[in-house]
N, C-alpha and C positions, 0 to 999 in steps of 0.2 A: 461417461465421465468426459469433461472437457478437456483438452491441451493447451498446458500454460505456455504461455508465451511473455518473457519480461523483455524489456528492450534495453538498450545500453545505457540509456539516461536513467530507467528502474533500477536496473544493476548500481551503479552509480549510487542515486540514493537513500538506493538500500544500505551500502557500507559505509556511507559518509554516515546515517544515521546513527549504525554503530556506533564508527569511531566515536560521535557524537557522547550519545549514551557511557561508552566507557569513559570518557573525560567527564562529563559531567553528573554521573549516576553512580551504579554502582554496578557490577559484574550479574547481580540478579536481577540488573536493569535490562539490562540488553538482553539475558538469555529471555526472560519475559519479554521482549519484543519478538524474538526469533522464535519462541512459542505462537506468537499470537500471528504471527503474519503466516504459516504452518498451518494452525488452526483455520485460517478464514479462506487460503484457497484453497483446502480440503472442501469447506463450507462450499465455496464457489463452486466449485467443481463438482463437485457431487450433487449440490440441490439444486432448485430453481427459485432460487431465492435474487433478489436484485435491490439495495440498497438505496442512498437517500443520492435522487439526479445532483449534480453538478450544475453548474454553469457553463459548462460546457456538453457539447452537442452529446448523446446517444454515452455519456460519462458518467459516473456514477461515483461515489464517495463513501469512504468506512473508517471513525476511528481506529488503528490497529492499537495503541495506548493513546494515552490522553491528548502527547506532545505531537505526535503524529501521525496523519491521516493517508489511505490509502487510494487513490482513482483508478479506475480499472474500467473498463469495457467487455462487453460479452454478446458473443454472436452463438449460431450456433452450436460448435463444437472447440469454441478458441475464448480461453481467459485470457486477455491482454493486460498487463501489471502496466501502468502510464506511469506513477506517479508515488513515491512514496514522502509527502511533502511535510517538512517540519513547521509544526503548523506556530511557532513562535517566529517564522519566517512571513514577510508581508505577500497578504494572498491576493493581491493585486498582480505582483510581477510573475505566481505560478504560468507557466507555458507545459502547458499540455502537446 
């Protein structure tokens, strides 16, 4: 099993998204986000599974819901959480 590692701009947002979700969703919005991000680095972590590259070097990309997508990195014993980017956000300015 790998060891996750988020960084403080993941942490970051990760809660803005939240916040996000409870102002504009609904309470079953969010918990279904906090499910699905749960779900996918178990996923990570456990398999050898590796999703659709980025634009960016050795980076990789995962819807976690519709509005927002996940980038992450994988070596071999380290999931690295980059990026949890609201993808209604212009994907131009993303800084990985």
């Amino acid at each position: 099993m790998k060891q996750v590692f988020w960084s403080e701009l993941t942490k970051k947002d990760y809660w803005n998204n939240i916040e996000y979700l409870e102002n504009e969703w609904t309470i079953s919005g969010v918990y279904n986000f906090v499910y699905r991000v749960d779900e996918l680095i178990n996923l990570l972590t456990k398999s050898n599974v590796t999703f659709k590259a980025s634009l960016y070097k050795d980076t990789f990309q995962i819807p976690v819901i519709k509005q927002i997508t996940l980038f992450y990195k994988t070596n071999n014993n380290t999931l690295t959480l980059l990026r949890f980017w609201n993808n209604y956000n212009d994907l131009s300015k993303l800084k990985i």
